[in-house]
C-alpha positions as a Markdown table, in Angstrom:
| # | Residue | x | y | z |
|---|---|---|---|---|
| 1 | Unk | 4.6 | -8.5 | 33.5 |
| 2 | Unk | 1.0 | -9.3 | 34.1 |
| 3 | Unk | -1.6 | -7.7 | 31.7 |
| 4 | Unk | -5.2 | -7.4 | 31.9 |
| 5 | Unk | -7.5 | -8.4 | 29.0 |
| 6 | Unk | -9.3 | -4.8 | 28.4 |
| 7 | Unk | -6.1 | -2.9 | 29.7 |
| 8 | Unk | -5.9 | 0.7 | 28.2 |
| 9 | Unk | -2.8 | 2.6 | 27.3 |
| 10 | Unk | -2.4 | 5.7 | 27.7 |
| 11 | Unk | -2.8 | 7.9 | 25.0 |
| 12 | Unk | -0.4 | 9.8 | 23.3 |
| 13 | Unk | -0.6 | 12.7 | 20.8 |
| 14 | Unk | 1.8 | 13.5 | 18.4 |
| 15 | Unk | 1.9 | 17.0 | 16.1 |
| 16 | Unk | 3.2 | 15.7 | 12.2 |
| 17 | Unk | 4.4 | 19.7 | 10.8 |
| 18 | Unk | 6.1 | 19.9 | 7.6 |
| 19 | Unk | 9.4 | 19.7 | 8.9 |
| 20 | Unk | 8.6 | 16.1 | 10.3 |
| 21 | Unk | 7.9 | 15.1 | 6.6 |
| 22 | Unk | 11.1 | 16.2 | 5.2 |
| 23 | Unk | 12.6 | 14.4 | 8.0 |
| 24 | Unk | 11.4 | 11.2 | 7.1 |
| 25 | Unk | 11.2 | 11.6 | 3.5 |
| 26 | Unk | 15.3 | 11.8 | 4.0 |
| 27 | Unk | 15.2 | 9.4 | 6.5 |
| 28 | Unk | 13.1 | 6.6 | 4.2 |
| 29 | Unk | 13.9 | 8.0 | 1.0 |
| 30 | Unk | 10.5 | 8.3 | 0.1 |
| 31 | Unk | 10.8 | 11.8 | -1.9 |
| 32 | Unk | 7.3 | 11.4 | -3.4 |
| 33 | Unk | 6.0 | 15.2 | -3.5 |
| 34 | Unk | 2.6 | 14.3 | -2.3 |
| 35 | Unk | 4.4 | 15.1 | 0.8 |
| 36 | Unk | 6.0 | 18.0 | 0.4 |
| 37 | Unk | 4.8 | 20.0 | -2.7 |
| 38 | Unk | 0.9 | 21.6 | -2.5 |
| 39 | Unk | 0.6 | 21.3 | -6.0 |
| 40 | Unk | 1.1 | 18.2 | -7.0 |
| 41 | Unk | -1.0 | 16.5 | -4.0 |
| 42 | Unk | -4.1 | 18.6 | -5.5 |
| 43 | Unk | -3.5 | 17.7 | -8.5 |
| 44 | Unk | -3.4 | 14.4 | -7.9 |
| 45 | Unk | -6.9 | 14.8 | -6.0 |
| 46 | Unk | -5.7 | 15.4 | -2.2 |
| 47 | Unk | -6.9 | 18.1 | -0.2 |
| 48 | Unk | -3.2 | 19.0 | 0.5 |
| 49 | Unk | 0.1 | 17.6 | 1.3 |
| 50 | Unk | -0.1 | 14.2 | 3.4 |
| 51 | Unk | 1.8 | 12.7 | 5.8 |
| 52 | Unk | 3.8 | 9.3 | 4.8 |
| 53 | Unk | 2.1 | 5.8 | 5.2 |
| 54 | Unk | 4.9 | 4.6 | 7.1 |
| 55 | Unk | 5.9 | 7.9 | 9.2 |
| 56 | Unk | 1.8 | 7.3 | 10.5 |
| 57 | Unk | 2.2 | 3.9 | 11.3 |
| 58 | Unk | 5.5 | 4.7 | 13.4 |
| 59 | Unk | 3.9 | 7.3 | 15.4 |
| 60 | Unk | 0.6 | 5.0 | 16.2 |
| 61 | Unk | 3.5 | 2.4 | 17.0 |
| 62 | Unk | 4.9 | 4.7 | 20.3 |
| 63 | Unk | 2.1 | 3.8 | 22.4 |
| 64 | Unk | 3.0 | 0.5 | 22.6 |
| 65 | Unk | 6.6 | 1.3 | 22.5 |
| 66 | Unk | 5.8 | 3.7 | 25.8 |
| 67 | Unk | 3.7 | 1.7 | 26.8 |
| 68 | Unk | 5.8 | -1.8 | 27.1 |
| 69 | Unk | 9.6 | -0.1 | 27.7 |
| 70 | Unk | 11.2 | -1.4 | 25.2 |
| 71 | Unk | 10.4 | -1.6 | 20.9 |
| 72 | Unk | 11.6 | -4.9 | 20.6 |
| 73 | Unk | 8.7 | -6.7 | 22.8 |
| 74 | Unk | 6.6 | -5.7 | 19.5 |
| 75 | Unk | 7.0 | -9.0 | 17.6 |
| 76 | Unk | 4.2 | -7.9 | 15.1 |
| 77 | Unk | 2.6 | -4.8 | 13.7 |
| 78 | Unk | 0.2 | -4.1 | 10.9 |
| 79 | Unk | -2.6 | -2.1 | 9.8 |
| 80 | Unk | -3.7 | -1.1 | 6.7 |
| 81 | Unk | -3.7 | 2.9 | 5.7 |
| 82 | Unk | -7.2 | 4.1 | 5.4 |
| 83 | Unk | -7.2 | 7.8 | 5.0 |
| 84 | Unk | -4.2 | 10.5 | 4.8 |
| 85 | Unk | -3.2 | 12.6 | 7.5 |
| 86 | Unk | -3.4 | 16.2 | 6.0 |
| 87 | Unk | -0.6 | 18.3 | 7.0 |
| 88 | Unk | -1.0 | 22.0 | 6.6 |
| 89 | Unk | 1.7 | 24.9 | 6.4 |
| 90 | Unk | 1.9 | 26.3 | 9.7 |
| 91 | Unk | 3.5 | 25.8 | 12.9 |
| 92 | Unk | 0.9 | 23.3 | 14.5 |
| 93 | Unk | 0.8 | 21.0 | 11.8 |
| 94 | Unk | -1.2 | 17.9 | 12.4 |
| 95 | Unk | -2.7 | 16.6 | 15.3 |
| 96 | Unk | -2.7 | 12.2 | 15.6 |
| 97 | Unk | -4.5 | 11.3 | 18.4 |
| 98 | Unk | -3.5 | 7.4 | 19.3 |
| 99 | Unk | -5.5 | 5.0 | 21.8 |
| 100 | Unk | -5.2 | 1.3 | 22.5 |
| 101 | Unk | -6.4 | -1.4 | 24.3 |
| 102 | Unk | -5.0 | -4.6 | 25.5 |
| 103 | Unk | -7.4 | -7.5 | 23.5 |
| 104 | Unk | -6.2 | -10.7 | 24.2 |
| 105 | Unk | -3.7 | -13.0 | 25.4 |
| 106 | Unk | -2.1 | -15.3 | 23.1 |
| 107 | Unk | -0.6 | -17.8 | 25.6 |
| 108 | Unk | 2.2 | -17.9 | 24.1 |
| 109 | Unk | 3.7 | -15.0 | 26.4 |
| 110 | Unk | 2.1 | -11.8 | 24.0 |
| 111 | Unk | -1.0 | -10.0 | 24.1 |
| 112 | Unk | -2.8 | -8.6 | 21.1 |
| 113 | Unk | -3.1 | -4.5 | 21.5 |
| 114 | Unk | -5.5 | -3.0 | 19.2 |
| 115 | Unk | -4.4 | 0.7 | 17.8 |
| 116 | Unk | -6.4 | 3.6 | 16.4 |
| 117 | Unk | -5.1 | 6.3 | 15.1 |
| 118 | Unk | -7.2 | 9.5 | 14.3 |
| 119 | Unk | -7.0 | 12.9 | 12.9 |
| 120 | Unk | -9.4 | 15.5 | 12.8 |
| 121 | Unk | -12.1 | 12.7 | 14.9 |
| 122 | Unk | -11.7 | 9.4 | 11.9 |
| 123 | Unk | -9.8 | 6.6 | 12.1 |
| 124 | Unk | -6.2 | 6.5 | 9.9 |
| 125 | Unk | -5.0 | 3.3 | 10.0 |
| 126 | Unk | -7.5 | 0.2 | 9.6 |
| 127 | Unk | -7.5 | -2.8 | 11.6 |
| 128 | Unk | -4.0 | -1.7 | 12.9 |
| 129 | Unk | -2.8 | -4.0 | 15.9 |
| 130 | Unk | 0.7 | -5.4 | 17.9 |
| 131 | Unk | 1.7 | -8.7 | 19.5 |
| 132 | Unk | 3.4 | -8.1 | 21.9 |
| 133 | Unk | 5.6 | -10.1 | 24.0 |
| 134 | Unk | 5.1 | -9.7 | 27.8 |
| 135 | Unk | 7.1 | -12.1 | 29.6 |
């Protein structure tokens, strides 16, 4: 597969509703009530319940997954978490809005894609990026 340097991917979307959390919280075993229980995330200063870390990093993780074919071409991922996803209790939940762009080859058969993640307009997930392989 040949990739451009400056190559866009196609953006994807993804609602995160309450449901989703409790999901993942059984799928990860992260129970933490900051995810689940109103209370306890204002008590502990959030505006509300949040989404998991880990459950936004995944979803910013499909566009490359989509993008490529297959999960396993991603040889690295990382970020670091720089504001919560606030998930409200309704039906639409959250909206992540996810864009990236192909930055550079590595010449080693990966590309660098850099990934932002946003919610409500800001940025999620800092400095968050794959290598992935190509060929």
């Amino acid at each position: 597969m040949t990739v451009e340097i400056g190559t866009e991917l196609p953006p994807l979307s993804v609602r995160l509703t309450r449901a989703d959390l409790v999901r993942y919280a059984g799928a990860s075993l992260d129970f933490n009530p900051i995810h689940w229980n109103e209370k306890t995330a204002k008590e502990v200063g959030l505006p509300d319940v949040i989404a998991h870390g880990m459950l936004t990093m995944a979803v910013a993780s499909r566009i490359v997954a989509e993008w490529i074919g297959d999960p396993g071409a991603i040889v690295e991922y990382g970020c670091r978490f720089g504001r919560p996803v606030v998930v409200p209790n309704d039906d639409e939940g959250a909206l992540v809005e996810v864009t990236a762009k192909v930055t550079k080859d590595l010449e080693d058969g990966t590309v660098k894609v850099n990934i932002n993640a946003a919610f409500e307009g800001k940025s999620v997930l800092t400095g968050a990026f794959a290598r992935v392989r190509v060929s």
